[in-house]
Each structure stands twice: as structure tokens, then as C-alpha cells.
C-alpha positions in Angstrom: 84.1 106.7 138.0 84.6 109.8 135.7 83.6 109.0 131.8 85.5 110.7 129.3 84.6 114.2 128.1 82.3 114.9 125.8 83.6 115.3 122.4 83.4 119.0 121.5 82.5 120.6 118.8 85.7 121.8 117.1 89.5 121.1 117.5 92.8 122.8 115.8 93.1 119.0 115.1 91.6 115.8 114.9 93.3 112.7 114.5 91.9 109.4 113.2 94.2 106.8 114.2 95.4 106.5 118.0 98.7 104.5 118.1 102.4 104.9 117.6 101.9 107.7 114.7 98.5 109.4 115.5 99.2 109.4 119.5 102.5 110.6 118.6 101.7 113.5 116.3 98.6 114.3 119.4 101.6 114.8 122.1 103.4 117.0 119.9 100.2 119.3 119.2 99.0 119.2 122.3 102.2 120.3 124.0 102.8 123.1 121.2 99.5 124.2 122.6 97.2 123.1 120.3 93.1 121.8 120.8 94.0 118.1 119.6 91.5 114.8 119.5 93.0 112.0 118.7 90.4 109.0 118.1 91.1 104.7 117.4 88.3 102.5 116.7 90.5 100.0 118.3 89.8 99.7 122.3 92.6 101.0 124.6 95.7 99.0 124.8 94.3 96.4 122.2 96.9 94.7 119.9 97.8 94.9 116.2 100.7 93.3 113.7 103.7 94.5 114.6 107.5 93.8 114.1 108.2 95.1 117.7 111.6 96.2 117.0 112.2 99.9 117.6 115.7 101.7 116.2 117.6 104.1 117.7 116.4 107.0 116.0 112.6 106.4 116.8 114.4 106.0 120.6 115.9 109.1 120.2 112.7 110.7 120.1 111.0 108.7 123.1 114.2 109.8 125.5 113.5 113.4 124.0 109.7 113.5 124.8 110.5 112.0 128.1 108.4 108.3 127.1 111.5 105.9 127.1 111.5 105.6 131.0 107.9 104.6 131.0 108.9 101.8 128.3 111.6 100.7 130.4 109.2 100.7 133.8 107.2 98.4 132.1 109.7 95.6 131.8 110.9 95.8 128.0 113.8 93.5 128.1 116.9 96.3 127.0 118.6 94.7 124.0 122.7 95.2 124.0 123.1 93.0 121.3 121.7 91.9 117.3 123.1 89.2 115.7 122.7 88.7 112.0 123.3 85.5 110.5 123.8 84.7 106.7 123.8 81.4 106.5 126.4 79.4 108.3 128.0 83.1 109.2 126.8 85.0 112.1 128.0 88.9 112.6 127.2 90.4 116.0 126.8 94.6 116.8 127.0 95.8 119.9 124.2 98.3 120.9 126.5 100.9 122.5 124.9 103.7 124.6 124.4 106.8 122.7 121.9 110.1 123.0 120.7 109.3 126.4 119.2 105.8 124.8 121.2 102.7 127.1 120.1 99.5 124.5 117.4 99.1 121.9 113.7 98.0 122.9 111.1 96.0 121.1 108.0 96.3 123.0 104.6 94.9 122.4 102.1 97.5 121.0 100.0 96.8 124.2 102.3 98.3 125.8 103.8 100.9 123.4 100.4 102.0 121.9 99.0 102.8 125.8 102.1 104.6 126.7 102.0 107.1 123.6 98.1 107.7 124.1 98.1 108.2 127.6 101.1 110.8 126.9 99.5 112.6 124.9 96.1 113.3 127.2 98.6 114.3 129.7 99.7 116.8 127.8 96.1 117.9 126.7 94.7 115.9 124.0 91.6 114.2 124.1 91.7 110.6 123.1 89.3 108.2 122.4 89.0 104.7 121.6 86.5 103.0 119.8 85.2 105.9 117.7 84.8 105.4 114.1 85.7 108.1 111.8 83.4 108.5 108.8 82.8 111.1 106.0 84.7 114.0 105.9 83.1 117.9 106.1 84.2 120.2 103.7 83.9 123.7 103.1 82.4 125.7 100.3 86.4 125.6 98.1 86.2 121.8 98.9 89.0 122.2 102.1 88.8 119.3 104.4 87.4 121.3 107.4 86.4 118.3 109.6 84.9 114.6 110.4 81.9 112.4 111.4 82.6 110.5 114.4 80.9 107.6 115.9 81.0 106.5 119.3 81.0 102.8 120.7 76.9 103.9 121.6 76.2 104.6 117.8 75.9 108.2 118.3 77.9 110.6 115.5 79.1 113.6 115.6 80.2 116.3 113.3 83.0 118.0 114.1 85.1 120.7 112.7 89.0 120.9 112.6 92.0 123.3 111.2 93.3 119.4 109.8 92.1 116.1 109.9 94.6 113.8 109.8 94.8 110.3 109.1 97.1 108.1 111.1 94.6 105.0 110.1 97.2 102.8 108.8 98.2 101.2 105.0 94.4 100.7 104.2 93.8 104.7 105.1 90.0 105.3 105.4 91.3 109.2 105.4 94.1 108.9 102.2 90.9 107.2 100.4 88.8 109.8 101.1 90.4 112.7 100.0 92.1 110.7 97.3 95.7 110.7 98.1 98.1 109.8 95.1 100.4 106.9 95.5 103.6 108.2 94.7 106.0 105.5 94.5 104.3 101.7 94.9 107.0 98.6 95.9 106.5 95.4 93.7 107.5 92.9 95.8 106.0 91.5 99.6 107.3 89.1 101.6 104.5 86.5 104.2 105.4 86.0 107.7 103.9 84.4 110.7 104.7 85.0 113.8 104.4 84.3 117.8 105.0 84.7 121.2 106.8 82.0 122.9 108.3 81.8 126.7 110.9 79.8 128.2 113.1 81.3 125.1 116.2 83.6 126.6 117.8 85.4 124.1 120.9 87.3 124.6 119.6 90.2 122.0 117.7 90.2 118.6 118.6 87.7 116.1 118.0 88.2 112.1 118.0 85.2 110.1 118.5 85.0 106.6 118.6 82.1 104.1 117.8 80.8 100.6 113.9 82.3 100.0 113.3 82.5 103.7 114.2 84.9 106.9 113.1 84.7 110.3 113.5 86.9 113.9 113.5 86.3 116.9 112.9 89.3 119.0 112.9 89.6 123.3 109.9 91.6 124.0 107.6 92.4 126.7 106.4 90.5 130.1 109.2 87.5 129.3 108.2 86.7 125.9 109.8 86.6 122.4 108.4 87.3 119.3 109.7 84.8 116.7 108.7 85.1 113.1 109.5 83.1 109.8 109.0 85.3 106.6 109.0 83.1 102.9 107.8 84.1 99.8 103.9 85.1 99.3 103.8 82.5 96.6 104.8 79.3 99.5 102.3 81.0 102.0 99.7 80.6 99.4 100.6 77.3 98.3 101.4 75.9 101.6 99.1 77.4 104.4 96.2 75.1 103.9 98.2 72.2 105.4 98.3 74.3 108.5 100.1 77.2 109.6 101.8 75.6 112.2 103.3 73.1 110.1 104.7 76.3 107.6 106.0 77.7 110.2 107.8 75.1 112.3 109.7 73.9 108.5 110.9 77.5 107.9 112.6 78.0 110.9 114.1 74.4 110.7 115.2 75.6 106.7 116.7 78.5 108.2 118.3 77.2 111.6 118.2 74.2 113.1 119.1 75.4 116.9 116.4 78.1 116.4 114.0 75.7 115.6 114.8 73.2 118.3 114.6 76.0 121.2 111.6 77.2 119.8 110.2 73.6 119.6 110.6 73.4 123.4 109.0 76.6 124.5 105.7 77.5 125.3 103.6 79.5 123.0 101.2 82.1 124.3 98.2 82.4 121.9 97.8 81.3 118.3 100.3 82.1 115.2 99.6 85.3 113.4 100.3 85.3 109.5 100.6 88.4 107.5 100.3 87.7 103.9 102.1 90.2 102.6 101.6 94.1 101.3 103.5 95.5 98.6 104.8 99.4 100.0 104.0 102.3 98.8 104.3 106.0 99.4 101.4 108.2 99.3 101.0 111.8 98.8 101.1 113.1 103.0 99.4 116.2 102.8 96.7 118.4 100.9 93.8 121.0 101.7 93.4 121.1 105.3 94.7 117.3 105.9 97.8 115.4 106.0 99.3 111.4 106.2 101.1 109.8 109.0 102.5 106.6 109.6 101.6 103.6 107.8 98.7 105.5 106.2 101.3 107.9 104.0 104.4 105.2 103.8 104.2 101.8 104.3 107.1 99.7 103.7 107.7 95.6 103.7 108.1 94.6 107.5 110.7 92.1 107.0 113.6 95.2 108.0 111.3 96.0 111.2 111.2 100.1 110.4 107.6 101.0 110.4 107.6 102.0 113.9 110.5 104.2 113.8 109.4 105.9 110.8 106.3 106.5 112.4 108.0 108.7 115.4 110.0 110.2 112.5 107.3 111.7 110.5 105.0 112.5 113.4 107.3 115.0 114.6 108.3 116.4 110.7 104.3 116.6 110.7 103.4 118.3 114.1 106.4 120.6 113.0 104.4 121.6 110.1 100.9 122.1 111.8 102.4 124.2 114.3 103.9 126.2 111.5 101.0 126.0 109.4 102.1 127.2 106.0 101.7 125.0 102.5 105.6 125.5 102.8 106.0 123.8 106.1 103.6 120.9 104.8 105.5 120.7 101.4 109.0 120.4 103.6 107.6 117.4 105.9 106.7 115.7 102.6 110.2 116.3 101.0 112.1 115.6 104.4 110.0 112.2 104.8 110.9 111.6 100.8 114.8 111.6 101.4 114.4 108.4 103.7 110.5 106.7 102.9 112.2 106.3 98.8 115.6 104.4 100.2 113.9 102.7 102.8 111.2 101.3 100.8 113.8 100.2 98.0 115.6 98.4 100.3 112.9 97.0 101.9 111.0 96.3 99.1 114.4 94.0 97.9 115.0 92.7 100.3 111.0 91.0 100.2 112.0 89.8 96.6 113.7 87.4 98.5 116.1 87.6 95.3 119.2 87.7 96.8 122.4 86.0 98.0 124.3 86.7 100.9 126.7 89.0 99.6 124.0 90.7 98.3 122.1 91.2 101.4 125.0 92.1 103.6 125.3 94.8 101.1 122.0 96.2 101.7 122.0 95.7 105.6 125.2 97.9 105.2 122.7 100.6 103.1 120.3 100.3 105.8 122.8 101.2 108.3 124.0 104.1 106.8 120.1 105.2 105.9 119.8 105.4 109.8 122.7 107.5 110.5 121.5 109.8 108.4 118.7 109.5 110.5 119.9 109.9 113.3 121.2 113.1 112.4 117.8 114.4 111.3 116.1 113.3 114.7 119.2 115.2 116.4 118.1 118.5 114.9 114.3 118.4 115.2 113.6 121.1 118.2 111.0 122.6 117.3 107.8 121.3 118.9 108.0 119.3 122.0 109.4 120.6 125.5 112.6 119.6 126.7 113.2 116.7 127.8 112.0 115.4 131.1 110.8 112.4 132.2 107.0 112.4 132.7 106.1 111.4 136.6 
């Protein structure tokens, strides 16, 4: 069987991180034309902590690209309906068809993560997975001008690039090491665990909200759901020695008593994950010759599911600006990302406070909602880096 290619010498771009932002922002550069390598130290199709749930907008962009019909070929259940409920109250939204996307998707990252990457070689990129990035090369006025790498065989590389970029997630190896400014930090996180359980039909995503807790349950890929109960970081501390299961099983039944019945007779696949909690932030995205994406230059509280989305977003505001290649094109991804990453992480970040009543939360649900209209109209006018649509074979 073939092996990979070597790794060459110099790219227009490398790019450390290989899943929904960096694997996005590679098919964008590589269909504008550019030399792109795009490397994970994560192996192919391997998992990671996810909320699933993808919003229209971030669809938008997968129709667009010609990705969603892959997503929907492998089996992500299509999701007509969400159903919020506030207590005793439960408000259901129809998911109506709109800009060539049929229903809303939450697929698992194995799934979502393999599709992107494998998108982008097609188009030209080289990527790679388990390759470590390490220090950065600079030039002589202290540009970042390239990367170490290190393959899975121990062997590094250094290799040059017009822009490093660092699509390496909230704990950034690359926004550390060229000292990227947090410009805005949340002060509140919220703890969740979360599995997959089968034998659970769901007619849609349900939110569930309640005094100090929430939970999700979430119809994803290869006949599973992911169901998650969030709390306060202070009970997870408190509480999580007595076993996670236990946690878990007496925040759903706090929240909803049905819920946790039907989720008391399915099946679980795996173990519980638990996420203690990460307070947001937004980081500077850009400087000398490298630039932030995804989780790595915003990272928000997952408990309003966004991260993906935004992700999509800002890789195509950043491959935008590469292409273009001008301080003012990087300076404009970085105020266009600011007019939704400050909202978004306010709302997410109260939301986490868990300081709120129902009134109070349907209020910011409705802010959310208009945040991604807004949205949506940006993702309508970006046309200025991939090809048209068509579906890819």
C-alpha cells in the first residue's frame, strides 16, 4: 500500500490542528490554490469532547463546500425537530428546510473530523496524523516563518511556511507560543458528563433546563444518542468521588423524570465522559506570519452546543484572509469574528452561571436566536474562497 508523501520542505501554509477548524481552513486553501499541510497529533478518525450539535449556519457552509451529502451518507440521523423544556414547559421549533440544508445534523467527530480531512486532501492538501508540532522558526524581524514537526517515527522536521496556523484547540500549543493576548476571558463554566446510549429514539434534540442543572439529549451517528447532564463545577467537584455514574443518573432524574427513566433502560456504549468545565475566552487570532482558528482563538462554554459552528464560521473569515494576504484582510477576519465570538461568549458564559430562572433563560435562548440569524446572513455572503457548490463524488 502507498504511504503518505513525504513532508516537504515548505508550504504557503501549515496547519497544526486537523479537525473541524484546521481541516476546514486546509479545504479552503487548498482549493484557492494554495500549498497547504494540515497536521493532528491525533490518529485519523480518532474522537474528542464534543457537543455534536451543528447549526444551520455551520450547515450552510458544508451544503456550500459540497461536504453535507457525505455527512448525510454516513447515516447522521436528520433532525426536524428541538424541543426546549423550562421546567414543566416544553416549546418545540420546527427545523424548516432552508439554503439547500433539509434538517439539522449532530454527528460524531469520528465521523465529522474524517469527512473534513479527507476533503481537504482531495482538494490538494496534505494531511497528516500523528505529527507533533513543536517550536516555531522565525526569521531575522522575529516573523513566524515556519514549524518543527515530529512524526509518529520520532523523526522532525523543519519546515517553512507563508503562516503557521494553529487550529490546536483551547489549550493552543501555537497561541502559547507566539504569545497570543486573551482578549476577553468568561468567568463562569459549567461541568457536564456525557454518553452514548442505544435503544433511545428521539424524535429530534431535546434541551433541558432546570434549577442549577441542564441536560441534552442529542440523536447522533450509527443509532446512538448523546445524552449529557451539565451542573455546576462546584457539585462536580464535590460530588464526583462517589462515582460518576451515580452524578449523572441524579441530574437527569433532577431535571426530568421520563428522561431519566428512558435513559435508565438503554444500553450505554463505552464509559461516561466528564468535562469539568473551561471558563471562555477570546484570544487575539492573528499576528506576524500566524493566525487562530477554532477553539484555539475563541472558545466558549459548551452548554449552548456552538463551538462547531463557529469553527466553520471563522475558517472560512480566515482562509478569506490568507488568500488575500494583507494585515487588512487579517485585521477584518478578527473584527468580523469579534461581532459574534463577544455575544456568543456572553451568552454562553451566562448561561454556565447557572444563575438564572426561566424567564431569564428563555430570554437569552431568544438572543441566541437572533445571534444566528445574523449569522446566517454573514455565511450567505462569504464567496470568496471555495468553488461552487457541488457535491464531491
Amino acid at each position: 500500500m502507498k504511504g503518505p508523501a513525504p513532508i516537504a520542505t515548505q508550504y504557503d501554509a501549515v496547519i497544526v490542528g486537523a479537525r473541524v477548524a484546521g481541516a476546514s481552513t486546509a479545504l479552503l486553501l487548498a482549493r484557492a490554490g494554495l500549498s497547504v499541510l494540515a497536521v493532528d497529533r491525533s490518529a485519523r478518525g480518532s474522537d474528542t469532547t464534543s457537543t455534536h450539535a451543528l447549526m444551520r449556519p455551520g450547515l450552510m457552509q458544508l451544503h456550500r463546500w459540497g461536504v453535507l451529502p457525505r455527512l448525510v451518507a454516513a447515516v447522521t440521523p436528520p433532525i426536524r425537530r428541538t424541543t426546549f423544556h423550562y421546567g414543566p414547559e416544553t416549546v418545540e421549533v420546527a427545523i424548516k428546510p432552508r439554503d439547500g440544508v433539509e434538517a439539522l445534523y449532530s454527528p460524531r467527530r469520528t465521523v465529522l473530523d474524517r469527512l473534513l480531512a479527507d476533503a481537504a486532501a482531495e482538494a490538494g492538501a496534505q494531511v497528516l496524523h500523528d505529527v507533533v508540532a513543536g517550536e516555531l522558526v522565525r526569521s531575522s524581524s522575529g516573523r513566524v516563518s515556519g514549524v518543527h514537526l515530529t512524526d509518529a517515527a520520532g523523526e522532525t522536521r523543519r519546515v517553512e511556511a507563508g503562516i503557521v496556523i494553529g487550529a490546536d484547540g483551547a489549550r493552543s500549543g501555537i497561541a502559547r507560543a507566539v504569545g497570543a493576548e486573551i482578549l476577553r476571558a468568561g468567568r463562569h463554566r459549567g461541568a457536564l458528563l456525557y454518553g452514548y446510549w442505544r435503544g433511545l429514539p428521539l424524535d429530534g434534540t431535546h434541551w433541558y433546563y432546570g434549577k442549577d442543572v441542564a441536560a441534552g439529549a442529542i440523536p447522533t451517528n450509527d443509532g446512538q444518542a448523546c445524552v449529557f447532564a451539565a451542573m455546576r463545577p462546584e457539585r462536580y467537584t464535590t460530588e464526583s468521588a462517589r462515582g460518576l455514574d451515580a452524578v449523572y443518573g441524579e441530574v437527569l432524574a433532577a431535571i426530568d423524570a421520563t428522561l431519566a427513566r428512558r435513559v435508565a433502560a438503554a444500553e450505554r456504549e463505552g464509559k461516561l465522559h466528564p468535562f469539568p468545565g473551561r471558563a471562555g475566552f477570546i484570544r487575539q487570532a492573528w499576528g506576524p506570519g500566524w493566525a487562530l482558528v477554532g477553539d484555539a482563538e475563541c472558545f466558549k462554554d459548551p452548554i449552548t452546543a456552538h463551538g462547531m459552528s463557529d469553527a466553520l464560521r471563522d475558517a472560512e473569515l480566515l482562509a478569506q484572509a490568507v488568500v488575500a494576504g494583507t494585515d487588512e484582510a487579517f485585521s477584518a477576519y478578527q473584527a468580523t469574528r469579534d461581532a459574534f465570538a463577544g455575544e456568543f461568549l456572553d451568552l454562553s458564559d451566562e448561561i454556565a452561571s447557572f444563575d438564572w430562572d426561566f424567564d431569564r433563560i428563555k430570554v437569552l435562548h431568544h438572543r441566541l436566536s437572533r445571534l444566528m440569524g445574523r449569522e446566517e446572513d454573514l455565511i450567505r455572503s462569504l464567496d470568496g474562497v471555495s468553488r461552487p457548490a457541488e457535491a464531491l463524488a
